[in-house]
N, C-alpha and C positions, 0 to 999 in steps of 0.2 A: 892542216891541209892534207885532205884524200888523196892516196897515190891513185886514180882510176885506167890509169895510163896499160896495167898490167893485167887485170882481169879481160878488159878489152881485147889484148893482142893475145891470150891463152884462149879469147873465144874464138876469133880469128883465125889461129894455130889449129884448133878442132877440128872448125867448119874444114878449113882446106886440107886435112886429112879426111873427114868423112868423105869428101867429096873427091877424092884422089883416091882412096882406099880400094872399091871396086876394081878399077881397074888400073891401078899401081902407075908408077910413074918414076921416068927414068928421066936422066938430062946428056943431052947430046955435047958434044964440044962448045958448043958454043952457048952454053945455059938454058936454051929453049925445053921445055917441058915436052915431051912426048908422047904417047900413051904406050905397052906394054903390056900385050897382052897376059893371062894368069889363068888357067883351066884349073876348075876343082874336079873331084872326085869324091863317089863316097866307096867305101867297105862294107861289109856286114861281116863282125866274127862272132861264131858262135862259144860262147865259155860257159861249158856245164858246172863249174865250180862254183858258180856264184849264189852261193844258196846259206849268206850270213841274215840273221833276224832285224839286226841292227843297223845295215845298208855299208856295212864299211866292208865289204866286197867291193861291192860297186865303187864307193866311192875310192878306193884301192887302184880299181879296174880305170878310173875315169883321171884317175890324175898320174896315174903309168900314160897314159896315150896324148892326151891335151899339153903336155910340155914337149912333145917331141915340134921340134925346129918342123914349119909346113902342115902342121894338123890346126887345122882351124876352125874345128869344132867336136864334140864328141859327145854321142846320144846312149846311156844307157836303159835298155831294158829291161829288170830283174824277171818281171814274167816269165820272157822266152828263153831269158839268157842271152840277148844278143845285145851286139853293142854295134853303132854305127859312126864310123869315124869320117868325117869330111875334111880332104885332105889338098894341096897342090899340090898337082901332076908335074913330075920333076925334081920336087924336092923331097919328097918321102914316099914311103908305098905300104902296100901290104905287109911285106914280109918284113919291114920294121916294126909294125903294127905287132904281129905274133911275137917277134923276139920282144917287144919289152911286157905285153900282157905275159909272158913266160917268167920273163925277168921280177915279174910280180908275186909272181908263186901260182898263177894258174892257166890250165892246158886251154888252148884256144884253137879254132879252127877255122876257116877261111870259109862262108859263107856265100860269097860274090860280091866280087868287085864291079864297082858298076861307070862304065865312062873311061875304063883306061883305056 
């Protein structure tokens, strides 16, 4: 006998995070679901360094930023040299952004921040 009992409620479980994720959700005293509002942001830094054959600049550059706690997505450019970080406003910013591309091993600069 098939467990089916479990793959059902992992679908379940998904759906109502996809669908809660947007716009986050908090619970008041009394268990009721609320909505929570969550403003993004984006960045643009510019990093003249990035100039490896092999992309492991970038990909360097792209997972220094993408695990910081609030960045919820992260666009690299090798063309320009720019990288675009989309972030919540509140729980991270730019100038974490610089210190950990820093923390990587290469100089970055502040492009415009867009929405703060």
């Amino acid at each position: 006998m098939k467990n089916v009992t479990r793959p059902v409620a992992l679908a379940m479980v998904l759906t109502s995070v996809a669908v809660v994720a947007p716009a986050m959700a908090a619970r008041d005293i009394a268990g009721s679901a609320q909505s929570v509002a969550v403003r993004f942001s984006q960045a643009v830094i510019h990093i003249p360094g990035m100039t490896c054959r092999n992309h492991s600049c970038a990909t360097t550059v792209y997972m220094s930023l993408i695990r910081l706690p609030g960045v919820m997505g992260v666009g690299v450019d090798e063309s320009t040299q720019d990288v675009t970080v989309k972030y919540m406003v509140g729980r991270t910013g730019p100038t974490v952004f610089l210190k950990a591309v820093k923390n990587a091993g290469f100089p970055g600069t502040l492009v415009r921040p867009k929405g703060a």
